[in-house]
Structures are given as C-alpha cells and as structure tokens.
N, C-alpha and C positions, 0 to 999 in steps of 0.2 A: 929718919925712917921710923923711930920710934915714935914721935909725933903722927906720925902719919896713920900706923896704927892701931895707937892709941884711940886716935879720933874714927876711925874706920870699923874698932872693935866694940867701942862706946856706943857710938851715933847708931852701928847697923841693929847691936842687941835693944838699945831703947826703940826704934824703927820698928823693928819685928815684933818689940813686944806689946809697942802701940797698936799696930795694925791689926796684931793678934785680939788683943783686948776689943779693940773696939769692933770687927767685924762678927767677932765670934760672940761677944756676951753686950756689947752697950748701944750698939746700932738696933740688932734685932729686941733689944728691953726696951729701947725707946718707941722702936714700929708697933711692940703690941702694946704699952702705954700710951701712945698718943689719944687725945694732945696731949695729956697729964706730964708728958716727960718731956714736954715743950719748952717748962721753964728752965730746965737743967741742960738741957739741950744748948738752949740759947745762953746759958752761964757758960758753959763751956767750950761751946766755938766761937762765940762773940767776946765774952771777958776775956776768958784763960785762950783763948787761940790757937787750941787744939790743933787744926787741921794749918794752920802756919809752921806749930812746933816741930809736926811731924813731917810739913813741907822738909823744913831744913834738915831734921836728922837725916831724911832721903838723902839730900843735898849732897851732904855734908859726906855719908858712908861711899856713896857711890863716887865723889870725887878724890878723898883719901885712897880708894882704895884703886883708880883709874891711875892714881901719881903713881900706886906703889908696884901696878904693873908697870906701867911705862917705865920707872928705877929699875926696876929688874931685868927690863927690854930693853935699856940701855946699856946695862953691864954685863949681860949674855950674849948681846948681838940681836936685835928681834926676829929674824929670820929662826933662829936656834932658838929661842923662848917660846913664841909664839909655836912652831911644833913641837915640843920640850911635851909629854904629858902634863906636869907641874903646872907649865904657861897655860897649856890649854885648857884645862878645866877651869884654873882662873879664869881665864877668860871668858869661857861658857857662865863661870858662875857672876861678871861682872856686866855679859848682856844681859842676863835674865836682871840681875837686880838692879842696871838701869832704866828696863821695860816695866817693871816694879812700881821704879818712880815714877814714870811716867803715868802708869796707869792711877796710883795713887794718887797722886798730886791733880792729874784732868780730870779721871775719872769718881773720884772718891770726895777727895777735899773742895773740889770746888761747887761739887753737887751739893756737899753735906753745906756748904755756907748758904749756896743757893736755898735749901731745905729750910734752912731756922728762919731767913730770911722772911719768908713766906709764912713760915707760923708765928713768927714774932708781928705781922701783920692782920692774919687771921687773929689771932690774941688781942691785938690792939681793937679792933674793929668789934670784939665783945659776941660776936657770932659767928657760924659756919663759915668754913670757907664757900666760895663763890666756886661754882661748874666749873671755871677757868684754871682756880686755884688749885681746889680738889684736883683736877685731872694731872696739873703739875706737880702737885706734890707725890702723886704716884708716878708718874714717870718717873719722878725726882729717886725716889725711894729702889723701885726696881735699878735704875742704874747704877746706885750705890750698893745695892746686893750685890748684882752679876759684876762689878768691877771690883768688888770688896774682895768675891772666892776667887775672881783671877788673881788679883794681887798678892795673895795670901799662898796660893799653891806654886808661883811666880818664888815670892818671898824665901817658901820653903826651902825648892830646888834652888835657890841661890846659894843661902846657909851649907845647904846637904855637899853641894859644889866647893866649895872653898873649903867647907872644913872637912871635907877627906881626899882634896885635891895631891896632896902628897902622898897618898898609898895608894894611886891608880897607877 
C-alpha cells in the first residue's frame, strides 16, 4: 500500500504540475511566438518526450490510485466503501482524474505531437506553411486550448476531491 501511494502521490503532483505548467504558461508562449518557439517546441516533445512522460505520470497516478481504491473495497466490503462518504468522494475524485487522462493524453498530447509535426515540416521546407497546413495547425492549436482548460479544471477538482475527501 505504501508503494502504491507513493507512486499515486508522486506521479499525480508531477501530472498536475506538468499539465499546469504547460497549459497555463508554455503552450500559450509557444502560440504567441510561433514559429520562433518552433525549435524548442520540437526539442521538447520530439527529443525530451514531453507529452509521452506526462502520458505515463497520468498512467501511472490514476492506476495506483484505482488499486488503492479497490484495497480498500476489498477490505470494507464495496457495497459499504463505495457508499462510505470517504469511498465516495474518492471515487468521484478518481472519475474525474481518469477523464483527465483521457482528455489529456487524446486531447492534448497527441494534438501537441501532431502540432510540431507539422512545424518541424513547415521548418523543413524553409517557407510558410501551405492553406492546408496553416488551417491544421489552427485547428491543431484551438483543440489543444479548449482540451488543455478542461483538463486542468478536471485536474483541479480531482486534487480538491481526494485531498479533503476525509472531512466530508
């Protein structure tokens, strides 16, 4: 249990503070520098694999922390856990922060690879992008906003859940 956690407590605060960091301050620095933050962009979700690392922390907190309910619904009874206040807010707090990852991981990480993808092409090619490109790459960009503040106020009320789920 203490394994479990551990990696639960680890994984969710790097998780949230990734998703923090990058919606709030290095998505939208890159949007008003582009291309210019094209290069760094592309160092950091192509080399360092950004949106991989954070894949897994997601991974990673929301499956720790699904055992540790389930542990707990095993040695309560789940019927009695599962309505417990305690169980339940866990619980509340362990769909929102697997809809989290979901949204993060479809909505966010795999736009954001799509994104460099396409500038590291426009980049290559030494000129604008093409009507084609341009247009995707805004699609690209507004999808990674509007799924960046769901996941983030997702994110939030997870945190908020779990950690005052024993004084409801």
């Amino acid at each position: 249990m203490l394994v479990l956690r551990l990696f639960h407590i680890v994984a969710g605060g790097l998780w949230f503070g990734s998703a923090f960091l990058f919606t709030g301050f290095v998505g939208p620095a890159a949007a008003e520098t582009a291309p210019a933050s094209g290069v760094v962009m592309s160092a950091v979700v192509k080399k360092r694999r950004v949106a991989e690392v954070i894949k897994w922390l997601a991974i990673t907190t929301v499956i720790a922390g699904w055992a540790m309910w389930l542990k707990f619904a095993g040695e309560a009874g789940f019927t009695e856990w599962a309505t417990s206040t305690y169980g339940l807010v866990l619980g509340i707090g362990g769909v929102l922060a697997t809809a989290a990852a979901y949204t993060g991981i479809t909505g966010i990480g795999n736009n954001v690879e799509k994104l460099v993808s396409i500038g590291d092409q426009v980049a290559a090619s030494g000129g604008p992008p093409t009507p084609e490109q341009g247009a995707e790459m805004t699609r690209l960009g507004a999808a990674i906003k509007r799924h960046g503040q769901i996941d983030i106020v997702l994110l939030f009320l997870a945190v908020a859940a779990m950690a005052t789920a024993r004084y409801w």
